[in-house]
N, C-alpha and C positions, 0 to 999 in steps of 0.2 A: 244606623246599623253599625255594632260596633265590631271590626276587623281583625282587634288583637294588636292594629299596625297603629303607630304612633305617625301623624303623617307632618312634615318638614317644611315648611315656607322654603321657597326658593330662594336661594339666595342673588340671583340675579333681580328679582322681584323687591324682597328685603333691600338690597342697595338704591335703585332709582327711586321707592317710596320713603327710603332717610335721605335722601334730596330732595325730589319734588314734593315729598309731602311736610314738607317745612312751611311755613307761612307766608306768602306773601312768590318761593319761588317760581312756581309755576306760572303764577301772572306777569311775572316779570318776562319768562322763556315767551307766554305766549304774546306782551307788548310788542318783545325784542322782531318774531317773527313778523314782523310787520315793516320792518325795519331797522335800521341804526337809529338812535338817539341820542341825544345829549342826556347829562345826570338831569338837569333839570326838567327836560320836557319827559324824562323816564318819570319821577316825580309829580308831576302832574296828571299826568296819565292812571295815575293810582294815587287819589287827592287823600287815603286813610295812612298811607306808608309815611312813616318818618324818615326823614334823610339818612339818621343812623344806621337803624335798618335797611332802609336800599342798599346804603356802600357797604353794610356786612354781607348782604345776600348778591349783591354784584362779587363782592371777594373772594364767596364761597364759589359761584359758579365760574369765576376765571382760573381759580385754583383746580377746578376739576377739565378745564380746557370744554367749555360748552359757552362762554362767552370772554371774545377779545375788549380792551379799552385800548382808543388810540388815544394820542392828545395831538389837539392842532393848535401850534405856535401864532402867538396873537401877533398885536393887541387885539382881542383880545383870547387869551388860552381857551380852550375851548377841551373839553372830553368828551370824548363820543364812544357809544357801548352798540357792539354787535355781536352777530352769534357766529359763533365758526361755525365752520360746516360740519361738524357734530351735534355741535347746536342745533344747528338747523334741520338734521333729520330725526329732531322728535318732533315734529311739524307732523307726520302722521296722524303719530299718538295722540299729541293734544288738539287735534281735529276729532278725531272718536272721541278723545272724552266730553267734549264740548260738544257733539252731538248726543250723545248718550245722555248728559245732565240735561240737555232742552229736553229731551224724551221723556225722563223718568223722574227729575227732580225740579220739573216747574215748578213755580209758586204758586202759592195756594191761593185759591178763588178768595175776593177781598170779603167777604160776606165771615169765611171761616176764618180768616185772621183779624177779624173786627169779634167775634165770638171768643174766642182763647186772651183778648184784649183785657 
């Protein structure tokens, strides 16, 4: 039905989906949620991310204050990533959305994706 009215994305909305809807951030907010990590075992835990990658999408979210990096003084050095407490309460959000995609975006019976094959 058309209104006349031209209707406006939110810009609160607009801002958290030009961050979290980047690649790779969201899985990192929600590894983080689990705990601190080191770069490396952050790295692992997501075996498709490139180190490049991680240390830019780690840069971007310390630059936005939703994850700290400390360094622990070796032998040997060590960097650990966690989430401030900003951070930490999109913990909600990305519990619904992760209930929402089991709900609504399973994967398809193997039978249909052996067919589209």
């Amino acid at each position: 039905m058309d209104t006349g009215q031209t209707q406006v994305c939110d810009h609160a909305l607009t801002q958290v989906f030009s961050l979290l809807g980047k690649r790779w951030t969201g899985m990192i907010i929600g590894v983080l949620l689990e705990g601190p990590l080191r770069f490396a075992e952050l790295s692992r835990s997501m075996p498709s991310i490139t180190d490049g990658m991680l240390s830019s999408r780690l840069g971007e979210l310390r630059e936005v204050g939703l994850v700290e990096r400390q360094i622990i003084e070796g032998p040997p050095v060590a960097t650990i990533y966690r989430l401030t407490p900003r951070g930490q309460a999109l913990r909600p959000a990305l519990v619904a959305l992760t209930e929402w995609a089991r709900a609504h975006m399973a994967e398809p019976p193997a039978s249909a994706a052996a067919e589209r094959s």
